[in-house]
C-alpha positions as CSV (number, residue, x, y, z in Angstrom):
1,X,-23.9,48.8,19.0
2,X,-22.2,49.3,22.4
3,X,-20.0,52.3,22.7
4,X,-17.2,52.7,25.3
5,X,-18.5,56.0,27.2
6,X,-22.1,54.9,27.6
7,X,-23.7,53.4,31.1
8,X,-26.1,50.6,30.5
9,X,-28.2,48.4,33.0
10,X,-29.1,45.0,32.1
11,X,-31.6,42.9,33.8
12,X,-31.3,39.7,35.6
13,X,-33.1,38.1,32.7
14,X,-30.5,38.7,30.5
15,X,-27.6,37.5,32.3
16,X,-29.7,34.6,33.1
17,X,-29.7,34.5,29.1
18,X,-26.0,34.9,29.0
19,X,-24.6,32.4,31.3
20,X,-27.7,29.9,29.5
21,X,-25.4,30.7,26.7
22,X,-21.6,30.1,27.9
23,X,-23.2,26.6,29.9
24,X,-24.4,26.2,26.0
25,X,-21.1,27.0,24.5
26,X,-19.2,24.5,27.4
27,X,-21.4,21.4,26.1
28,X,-20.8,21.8,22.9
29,X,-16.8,22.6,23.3
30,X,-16.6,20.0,25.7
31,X,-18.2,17.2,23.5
32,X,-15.9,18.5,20.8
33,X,-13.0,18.0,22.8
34,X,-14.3,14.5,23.6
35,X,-15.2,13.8,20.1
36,X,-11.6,14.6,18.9
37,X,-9.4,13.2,21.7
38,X,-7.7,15.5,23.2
39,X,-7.6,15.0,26.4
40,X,-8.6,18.6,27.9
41,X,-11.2,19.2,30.3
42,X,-12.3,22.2,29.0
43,X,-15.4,22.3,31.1
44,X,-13.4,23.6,33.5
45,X,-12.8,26.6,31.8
46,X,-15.8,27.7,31.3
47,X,-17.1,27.0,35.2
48,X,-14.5,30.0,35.9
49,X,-16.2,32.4,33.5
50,X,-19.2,31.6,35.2
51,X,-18.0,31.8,38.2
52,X,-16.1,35.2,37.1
53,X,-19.6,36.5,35.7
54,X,-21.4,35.8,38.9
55,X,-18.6,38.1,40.8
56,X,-18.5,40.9,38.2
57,X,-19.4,43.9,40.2
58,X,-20.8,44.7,36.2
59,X,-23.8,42.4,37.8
60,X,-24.6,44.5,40.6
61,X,-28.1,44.5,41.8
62,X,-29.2,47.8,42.0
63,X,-32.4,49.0,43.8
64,X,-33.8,52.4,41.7
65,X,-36.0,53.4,44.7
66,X,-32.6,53.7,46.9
67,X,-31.0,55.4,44.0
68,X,-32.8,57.4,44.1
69,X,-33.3,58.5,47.7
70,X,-30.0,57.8,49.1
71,X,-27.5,58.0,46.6
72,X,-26.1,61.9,44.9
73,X,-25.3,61.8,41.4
74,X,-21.5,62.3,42.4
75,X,-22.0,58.8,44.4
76,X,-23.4,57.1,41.2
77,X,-21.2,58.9,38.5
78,X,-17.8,56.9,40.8
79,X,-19.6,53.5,41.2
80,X,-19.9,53.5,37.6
81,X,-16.3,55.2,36.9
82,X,-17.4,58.1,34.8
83,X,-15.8,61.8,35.1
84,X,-17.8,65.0,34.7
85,X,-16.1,66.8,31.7
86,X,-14.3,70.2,32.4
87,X,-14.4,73.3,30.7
88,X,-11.2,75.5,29.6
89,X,-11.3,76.9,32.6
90,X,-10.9,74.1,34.5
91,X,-14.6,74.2,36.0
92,X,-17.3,71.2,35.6
């Protein structure tokens, strides 16, 4: 299960898999919608969420050997939008 507060990396397999999946999910919607009648072109629909995926800074390609030489944790820690927790007294 996927929790809220958690950082996880997916490769470019999987969201090869994914959008495999929403192309998938727009055939068979759209020969629905043909099938009934009505008229909408959902296909359209779903070639913005495609298009929305491909732009998702969530998609990021991400080199580990610069990671790790060029970037600080503190650089990291913001491109992902995680906080470090504080203490009482206010220290991290």
């Amino acid at each position: 299960m996927l929790e809220r507060d958690k950082s996880y990396v997916i490769s470019g397999e999987k969201i090869i898999k994914l959008l495999e999946l929403i192309e998938d999910l727009r055939d068979i919607a759209g020969d629905y919608a043909n099938e009934i009648g009505t008229g909408y072109e959902i296909e359209e629909d779903f070639e913005k969420l495609i298009d929305e995926v491909l732009k998702s800074d969530i998609f990021s390609e991400i080199d580990f050997c610069q990671v790790t030489g060029q970037y600080t944790l503190n650089d990291i820690m913001e491109r992902v939008g995680l906080k470090y927790s504080t203490n009482n007294n206010g220290k991290k």
